[in-house]
ROBADO-370877 format. One line per 2 residues: number of its first residue (from 1); their letters; for each residue x, y, z of N, C-alpha, C. Coordinates in Angstrom, 3 decimals. Layout:
# ROBADO-370877
NUM	a	X:Y:Z:X:Y:Z:X:Y:Z ~ ...
//
This chain:
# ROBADO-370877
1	xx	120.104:142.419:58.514:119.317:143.617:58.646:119.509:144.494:57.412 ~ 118.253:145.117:56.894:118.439:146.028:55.797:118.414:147.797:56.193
3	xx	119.171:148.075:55.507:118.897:149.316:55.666:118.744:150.774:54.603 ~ 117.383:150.970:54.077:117.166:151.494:53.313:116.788:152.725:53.891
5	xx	117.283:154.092:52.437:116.532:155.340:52.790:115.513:155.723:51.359 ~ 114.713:156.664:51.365:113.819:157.057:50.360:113.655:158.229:50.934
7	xx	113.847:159.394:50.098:112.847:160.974:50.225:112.049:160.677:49.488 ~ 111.531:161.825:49.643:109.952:162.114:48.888:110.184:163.775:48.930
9	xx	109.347:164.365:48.457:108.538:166.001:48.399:107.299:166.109:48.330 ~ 107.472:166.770:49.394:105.874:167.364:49.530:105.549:168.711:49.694
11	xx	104.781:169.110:48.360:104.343:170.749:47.790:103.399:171.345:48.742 ~ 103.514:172.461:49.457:102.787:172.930:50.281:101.957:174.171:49.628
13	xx	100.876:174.558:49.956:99.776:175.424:49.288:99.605:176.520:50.041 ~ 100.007:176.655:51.295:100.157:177.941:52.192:100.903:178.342:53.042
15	xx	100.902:179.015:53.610:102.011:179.474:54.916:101.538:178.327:55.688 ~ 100.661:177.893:56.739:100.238:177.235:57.265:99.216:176.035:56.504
17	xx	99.475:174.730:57.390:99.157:173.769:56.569:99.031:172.444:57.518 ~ 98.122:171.700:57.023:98.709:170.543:57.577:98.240:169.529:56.453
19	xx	99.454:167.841:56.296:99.357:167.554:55.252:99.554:165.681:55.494 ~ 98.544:165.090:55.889:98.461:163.572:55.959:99.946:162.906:54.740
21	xx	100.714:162.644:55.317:102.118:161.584:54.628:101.854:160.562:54.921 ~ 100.914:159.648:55.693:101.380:158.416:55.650:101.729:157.150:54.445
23	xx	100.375:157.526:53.915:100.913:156.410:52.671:101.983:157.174:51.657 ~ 103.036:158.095:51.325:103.769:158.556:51.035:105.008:157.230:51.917
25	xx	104.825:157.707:53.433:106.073:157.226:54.210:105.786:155.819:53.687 ~ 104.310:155.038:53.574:104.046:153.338:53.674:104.916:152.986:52.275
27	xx	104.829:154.040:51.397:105.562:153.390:49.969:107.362:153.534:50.047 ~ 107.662:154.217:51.028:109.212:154.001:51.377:109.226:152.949:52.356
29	xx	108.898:152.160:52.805:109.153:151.467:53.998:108.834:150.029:52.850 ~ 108.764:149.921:51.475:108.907:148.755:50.576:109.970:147.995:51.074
31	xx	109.432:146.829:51.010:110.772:145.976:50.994:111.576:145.498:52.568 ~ 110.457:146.109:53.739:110.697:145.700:55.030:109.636:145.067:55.336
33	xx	109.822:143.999:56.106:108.552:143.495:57.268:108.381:143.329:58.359 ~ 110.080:143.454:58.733:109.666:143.986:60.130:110.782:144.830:60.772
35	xx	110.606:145.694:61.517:111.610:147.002:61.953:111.087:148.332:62.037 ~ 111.928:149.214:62.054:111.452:150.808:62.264:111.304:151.093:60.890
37	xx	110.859:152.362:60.814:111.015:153.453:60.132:111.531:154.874:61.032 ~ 112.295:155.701:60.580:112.642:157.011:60.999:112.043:157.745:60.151
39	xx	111.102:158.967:60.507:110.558:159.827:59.428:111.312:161.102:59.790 ~ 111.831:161.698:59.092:112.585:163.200:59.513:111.792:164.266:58.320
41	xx	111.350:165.145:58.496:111.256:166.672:57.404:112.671:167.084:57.711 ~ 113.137:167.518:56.741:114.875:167.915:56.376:114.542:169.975:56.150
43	xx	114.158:170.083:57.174:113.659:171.505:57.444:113.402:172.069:58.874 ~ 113.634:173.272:59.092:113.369:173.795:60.584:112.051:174.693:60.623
45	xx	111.628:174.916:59.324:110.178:175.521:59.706:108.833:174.797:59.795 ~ 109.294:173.424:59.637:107.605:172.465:59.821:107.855:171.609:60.586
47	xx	106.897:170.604:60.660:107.385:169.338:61.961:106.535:167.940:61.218 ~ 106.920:167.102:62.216:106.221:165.902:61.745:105.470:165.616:63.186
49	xx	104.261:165.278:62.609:103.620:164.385:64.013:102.612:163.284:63.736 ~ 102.570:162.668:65.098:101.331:161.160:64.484:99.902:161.672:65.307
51	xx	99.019:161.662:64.405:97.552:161.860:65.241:96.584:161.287:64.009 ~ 95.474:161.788:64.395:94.297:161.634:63.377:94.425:162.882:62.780
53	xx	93.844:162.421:61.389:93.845:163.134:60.520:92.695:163.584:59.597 ~ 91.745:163.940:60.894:90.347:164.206:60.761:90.230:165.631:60.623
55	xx	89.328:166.070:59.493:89.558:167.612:58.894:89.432:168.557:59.989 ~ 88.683:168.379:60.787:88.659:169.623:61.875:89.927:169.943:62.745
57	xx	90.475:168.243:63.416:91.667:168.341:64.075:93.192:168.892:62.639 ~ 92.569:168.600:61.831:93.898:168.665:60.966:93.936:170.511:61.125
59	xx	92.874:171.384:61.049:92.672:172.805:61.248:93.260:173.044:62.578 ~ 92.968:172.385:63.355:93.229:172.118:64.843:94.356:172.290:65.147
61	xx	95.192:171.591:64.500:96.805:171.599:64.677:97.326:173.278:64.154 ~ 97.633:173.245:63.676:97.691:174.997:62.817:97.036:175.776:64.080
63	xx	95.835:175.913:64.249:95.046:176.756:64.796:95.821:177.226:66.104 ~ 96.328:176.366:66.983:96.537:176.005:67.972:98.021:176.064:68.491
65	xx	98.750:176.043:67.029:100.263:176.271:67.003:100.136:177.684:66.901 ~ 99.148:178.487:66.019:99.264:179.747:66.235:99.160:180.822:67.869
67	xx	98.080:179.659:68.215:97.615:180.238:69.530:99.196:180.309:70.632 ~ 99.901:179.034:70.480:101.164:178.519:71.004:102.484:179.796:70.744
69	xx	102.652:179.583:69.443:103.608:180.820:68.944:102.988:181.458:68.169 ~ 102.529:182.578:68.645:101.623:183.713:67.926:102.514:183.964:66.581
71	xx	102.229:184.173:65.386:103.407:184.545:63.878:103.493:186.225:63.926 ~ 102.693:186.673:65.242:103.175:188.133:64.610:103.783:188.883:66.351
73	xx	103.992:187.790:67.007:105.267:187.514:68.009:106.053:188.586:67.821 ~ 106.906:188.569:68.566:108.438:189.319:68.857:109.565:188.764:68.680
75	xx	110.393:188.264:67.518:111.079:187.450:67.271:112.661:187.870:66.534 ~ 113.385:187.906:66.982:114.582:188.839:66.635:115.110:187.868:65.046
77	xx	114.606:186.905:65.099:114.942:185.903:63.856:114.300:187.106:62.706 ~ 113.201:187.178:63.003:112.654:187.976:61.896:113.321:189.284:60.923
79	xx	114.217:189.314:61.840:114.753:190.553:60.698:115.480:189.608:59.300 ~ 115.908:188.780:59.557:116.162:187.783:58.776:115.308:187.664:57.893
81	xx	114.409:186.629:57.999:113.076:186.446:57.277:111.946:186.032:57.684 ~ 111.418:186.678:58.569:109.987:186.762:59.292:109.663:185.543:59.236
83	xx	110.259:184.253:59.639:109.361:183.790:60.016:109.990:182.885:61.701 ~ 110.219:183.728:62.257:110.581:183.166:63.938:109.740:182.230:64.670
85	xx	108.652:182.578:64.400:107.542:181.561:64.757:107.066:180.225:64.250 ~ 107.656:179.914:63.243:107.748:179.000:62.654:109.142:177.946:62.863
87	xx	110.195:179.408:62.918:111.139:177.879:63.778:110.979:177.491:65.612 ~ 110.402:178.732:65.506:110.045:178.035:67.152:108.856:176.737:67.588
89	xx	107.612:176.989:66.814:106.967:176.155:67.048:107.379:174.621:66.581 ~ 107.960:174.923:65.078:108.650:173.580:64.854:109.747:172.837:65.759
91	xx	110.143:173.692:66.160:111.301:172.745:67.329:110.194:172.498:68.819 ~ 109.277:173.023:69.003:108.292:172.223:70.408:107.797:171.328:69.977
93	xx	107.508:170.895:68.558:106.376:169.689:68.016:107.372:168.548:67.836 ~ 108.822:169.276:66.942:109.603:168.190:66.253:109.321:168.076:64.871
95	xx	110.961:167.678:64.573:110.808:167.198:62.961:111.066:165.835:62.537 ~ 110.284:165.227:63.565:110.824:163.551:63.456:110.006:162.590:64.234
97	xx	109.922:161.248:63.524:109.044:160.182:64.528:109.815:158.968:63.749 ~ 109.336:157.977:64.884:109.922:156.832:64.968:108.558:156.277:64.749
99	xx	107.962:155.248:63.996:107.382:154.044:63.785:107.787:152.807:63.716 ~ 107.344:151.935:64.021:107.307:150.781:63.821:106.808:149.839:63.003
101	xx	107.299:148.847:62.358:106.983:148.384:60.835:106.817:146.926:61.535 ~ 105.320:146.094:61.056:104.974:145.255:61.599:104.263:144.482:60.192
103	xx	104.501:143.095:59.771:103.703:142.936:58.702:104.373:143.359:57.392 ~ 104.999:144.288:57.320:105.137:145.588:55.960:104.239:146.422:55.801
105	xx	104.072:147.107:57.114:103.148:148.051:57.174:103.186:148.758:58.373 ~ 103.367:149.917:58.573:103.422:150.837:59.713:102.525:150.648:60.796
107	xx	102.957:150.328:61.564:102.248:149.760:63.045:101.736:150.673:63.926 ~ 100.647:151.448:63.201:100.064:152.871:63.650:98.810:152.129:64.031
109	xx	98.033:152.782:65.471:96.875:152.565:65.725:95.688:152.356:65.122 ~ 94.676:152.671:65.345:93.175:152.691:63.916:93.420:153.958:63.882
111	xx	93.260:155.077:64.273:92.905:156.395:63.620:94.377:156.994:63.724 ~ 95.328:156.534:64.100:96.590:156.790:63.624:97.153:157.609:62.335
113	xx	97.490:158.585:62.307:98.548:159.114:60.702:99.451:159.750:61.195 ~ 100.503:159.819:60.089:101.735:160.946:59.837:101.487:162.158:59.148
115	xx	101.480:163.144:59.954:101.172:164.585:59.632:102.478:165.588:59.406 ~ 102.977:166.059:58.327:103.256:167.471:57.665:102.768:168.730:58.350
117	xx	103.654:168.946:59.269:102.639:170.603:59.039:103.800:171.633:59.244 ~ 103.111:172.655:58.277:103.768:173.657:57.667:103.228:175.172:58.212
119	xx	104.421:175.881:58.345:104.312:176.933:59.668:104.986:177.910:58.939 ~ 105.877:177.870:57.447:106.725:178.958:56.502:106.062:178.664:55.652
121	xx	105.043:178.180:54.608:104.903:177.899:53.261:104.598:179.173:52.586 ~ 103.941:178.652:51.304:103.935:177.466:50.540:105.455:177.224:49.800
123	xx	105.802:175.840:50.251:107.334:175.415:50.319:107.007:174.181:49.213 ~ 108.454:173.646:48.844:108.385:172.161:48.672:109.285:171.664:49.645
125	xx	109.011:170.880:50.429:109.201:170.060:51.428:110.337:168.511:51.023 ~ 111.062:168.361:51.823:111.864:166.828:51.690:111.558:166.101:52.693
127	xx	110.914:165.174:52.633:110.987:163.868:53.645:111.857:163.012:53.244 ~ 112.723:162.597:54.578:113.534:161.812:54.661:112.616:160.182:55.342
129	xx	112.664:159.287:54.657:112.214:157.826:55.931:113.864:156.958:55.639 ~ 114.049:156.929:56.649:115.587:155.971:56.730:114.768:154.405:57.749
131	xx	114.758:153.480:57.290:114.501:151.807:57.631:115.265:151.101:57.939 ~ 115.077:150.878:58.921:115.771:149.591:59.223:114.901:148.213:60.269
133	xx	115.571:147.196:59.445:115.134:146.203:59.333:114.984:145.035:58.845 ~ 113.959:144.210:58.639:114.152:142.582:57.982:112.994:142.093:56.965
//
């Protein structure tokens, strides 16, 4: 069994965001053909998730996290640095997914992706993918 890791960065353009990684994660998962991938963001203000990554739903996500944890909330984090709502919503979504590597290639549905989304930006971001496998 192998077990490889790869980061990456990914530059964010606003406070809110959402940001298709998959072929980012597909070029760390080199060199497996069959096994997991672990995707982690190495951060508490964004999350990772798998959906489509169709422009309206990609607005969708954001839109909807706002509706979830309002950003101008009541948040005692904020005296800190305003952004409470951002670690809250990131810990209901998560900063992590598990895939499956089939072929040498992420064993995601047809309209399947790995989504970035960003709830503190504009940040630069670390993705972690840790592999394991054969």
């Amino acid at each position: 069994m192998k077990i490889l890791s790869k980061e990456f960065q990914v530059k964010t353009k606003s406070r809110f965001e959402s940001i298709d990684i998959t072929d980012l994660v597909q070029e760390s998962i080199k060199g497996v053909n069959e096994g997991i991938a672990y995707v982690i963001v190495k951060h508490t203000t964004c999350a990772i998730t798998i959906n489509e990554a169709e422009r309206g739903l990609m607005s969708d996500y954001i839109e909807w996290a706002k509706k979830l944890v309002p950003p101008e909330g009541e948040f005692r984090h904020n005296i800190i640095d305003n952004n409470g709502h951002a670690h809250v919503v990131s810990s209901i979504i998560g900063n992590s997914r598990v895939v499956p590597i089939t072929g040498g290639t992420l064993d995601l549905g047809t309209w399947q992706r790995i989504i970035l989304l960003e709830f503190d930006g504009p940040r630069t971001r670390t993705v972690l993918v840790k592999v394991m496998g054969e």
